[in-house]
C-alpha positions in Angstrom: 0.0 0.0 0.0 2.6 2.6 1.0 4.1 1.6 -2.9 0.8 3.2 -4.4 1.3 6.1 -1.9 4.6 7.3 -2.7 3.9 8.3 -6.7 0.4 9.9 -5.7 2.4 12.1 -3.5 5.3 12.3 -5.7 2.7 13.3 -8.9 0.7 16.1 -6.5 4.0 17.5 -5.6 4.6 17.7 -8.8 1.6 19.3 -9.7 2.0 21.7 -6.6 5.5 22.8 -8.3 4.0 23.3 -12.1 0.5 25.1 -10.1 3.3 27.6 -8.5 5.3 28.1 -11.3 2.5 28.9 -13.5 1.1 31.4 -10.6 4.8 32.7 -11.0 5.1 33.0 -14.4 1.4 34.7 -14.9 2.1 37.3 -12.0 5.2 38.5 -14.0 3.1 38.8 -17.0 0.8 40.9 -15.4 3.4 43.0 -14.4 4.5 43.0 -17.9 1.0 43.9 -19.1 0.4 47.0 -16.7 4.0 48.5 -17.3 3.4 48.5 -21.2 -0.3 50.1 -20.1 1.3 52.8 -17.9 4.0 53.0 -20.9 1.1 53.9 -23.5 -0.5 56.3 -20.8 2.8 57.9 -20.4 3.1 58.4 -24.1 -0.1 59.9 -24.4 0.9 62.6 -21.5 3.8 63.4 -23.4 2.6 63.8 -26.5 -0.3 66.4 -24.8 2.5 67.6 -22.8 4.1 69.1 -26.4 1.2 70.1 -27.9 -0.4 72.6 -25.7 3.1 73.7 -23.7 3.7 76.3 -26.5 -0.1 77.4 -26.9 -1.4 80.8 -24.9 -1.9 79.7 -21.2 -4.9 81.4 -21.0 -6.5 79.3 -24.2 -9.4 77.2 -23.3 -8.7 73.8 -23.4 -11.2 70.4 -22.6 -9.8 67.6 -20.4 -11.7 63.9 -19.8 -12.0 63.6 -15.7 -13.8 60.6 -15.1 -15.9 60.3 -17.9 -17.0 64.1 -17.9 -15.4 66.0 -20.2 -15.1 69.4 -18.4 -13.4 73.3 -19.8 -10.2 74.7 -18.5 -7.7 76.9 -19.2 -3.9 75.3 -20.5 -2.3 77.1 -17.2 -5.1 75.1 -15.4 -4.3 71.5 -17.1 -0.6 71.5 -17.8 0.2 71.3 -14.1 -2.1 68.6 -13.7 -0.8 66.7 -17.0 2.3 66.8 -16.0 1.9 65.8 -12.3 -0.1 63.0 -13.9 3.1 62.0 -15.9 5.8 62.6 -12.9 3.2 59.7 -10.7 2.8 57.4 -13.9 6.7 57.4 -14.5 7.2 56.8 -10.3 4.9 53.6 -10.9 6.1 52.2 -13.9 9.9 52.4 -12.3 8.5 50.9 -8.8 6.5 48.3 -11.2 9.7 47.4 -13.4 11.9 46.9 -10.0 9.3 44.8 -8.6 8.8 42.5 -11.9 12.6 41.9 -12.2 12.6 40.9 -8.7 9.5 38.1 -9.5 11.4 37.2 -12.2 14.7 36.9 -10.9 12.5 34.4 -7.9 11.0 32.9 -11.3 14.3 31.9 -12.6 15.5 30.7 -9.3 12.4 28.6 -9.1 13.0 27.2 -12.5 16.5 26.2 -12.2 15.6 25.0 -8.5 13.3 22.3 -9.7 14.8 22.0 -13.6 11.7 22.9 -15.1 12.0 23.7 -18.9 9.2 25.2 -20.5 7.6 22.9 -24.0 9.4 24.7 -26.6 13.0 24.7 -24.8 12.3 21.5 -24.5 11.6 21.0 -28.5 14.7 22.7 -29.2 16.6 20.6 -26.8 15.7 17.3 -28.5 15.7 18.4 -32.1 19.0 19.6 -32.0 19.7 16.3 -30.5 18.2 14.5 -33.4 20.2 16.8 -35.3 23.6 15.6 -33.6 22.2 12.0 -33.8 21.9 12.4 -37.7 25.0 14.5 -38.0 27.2 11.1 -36.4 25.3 8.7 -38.6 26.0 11.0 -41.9 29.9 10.9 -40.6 29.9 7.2 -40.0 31.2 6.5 -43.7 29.4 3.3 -44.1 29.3 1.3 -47.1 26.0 1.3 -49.1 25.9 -1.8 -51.4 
């Protein structure tokens, strides 16, 4: 009985290891996600940033604030933009320190428990296929 036991615990260890790697690898993926979300945002500040900073301060301009779309002046709005764009470049450097860090724990995960993911492991055996065939082309048999 304790034979049957030991590869069920064996296989849901196993299965705890992949369940936590894939946790792993999705949280850094999210990270990933938000940090090219903030990246686009903080494109989109720049580039109204360089359009209106030339412009007459006192020129009405209409900013989006939660859904309402609401009049100001540009000496009203360009502080604000670019307070907006000093917070989203804080967060996407605290977010990119934070995803190296999971991915560093990722990697050290990976190589802690050798898990390689399908396609290394494709490459792996065709390009020992490749070595096979390569010694079997260098052989120099006979053909009769």
């Amino acid at each position: 009985m304790s034979s049957n036991a030991d590869p069920n615990k064996a296989a849901q260890a196993a299965q705890e290891i992949m369940a936590k790697y894939e946790q792993m690898k999705s949280e850094v993926r999210q990270y990933g996600l938000k940090i090219g979300e903030l990246d686009s945002d903080r494109n989109e500040h720049s580039l109204v940033i360089n359009t209106i900073k030339d412009l007459d301060p006192n020129r009405r301009c209409f900013r989006l604030i939660g859904g309402v779309l609401v009049e100001r002046t540009i000496k009203e709005v360009l502080p604000a933009v670019q307070k907006n764009l000093e917070g989203i470049n804080a967060m996407v450097k605290q977010l990119t320190t934070i995803m190296r860090t999971k991915q560093k724990e990722l990697d050290e995960y990976t190589e802690k428990y050798n898990i390689r993911p399908a396609r290394q492991l494709s490459q792996q055996v065709r390009a020992q296929q490749e070595a096979r065939e390569e010694k079997k082309g260098k052989s120099g048999g006979v053909l009769a």
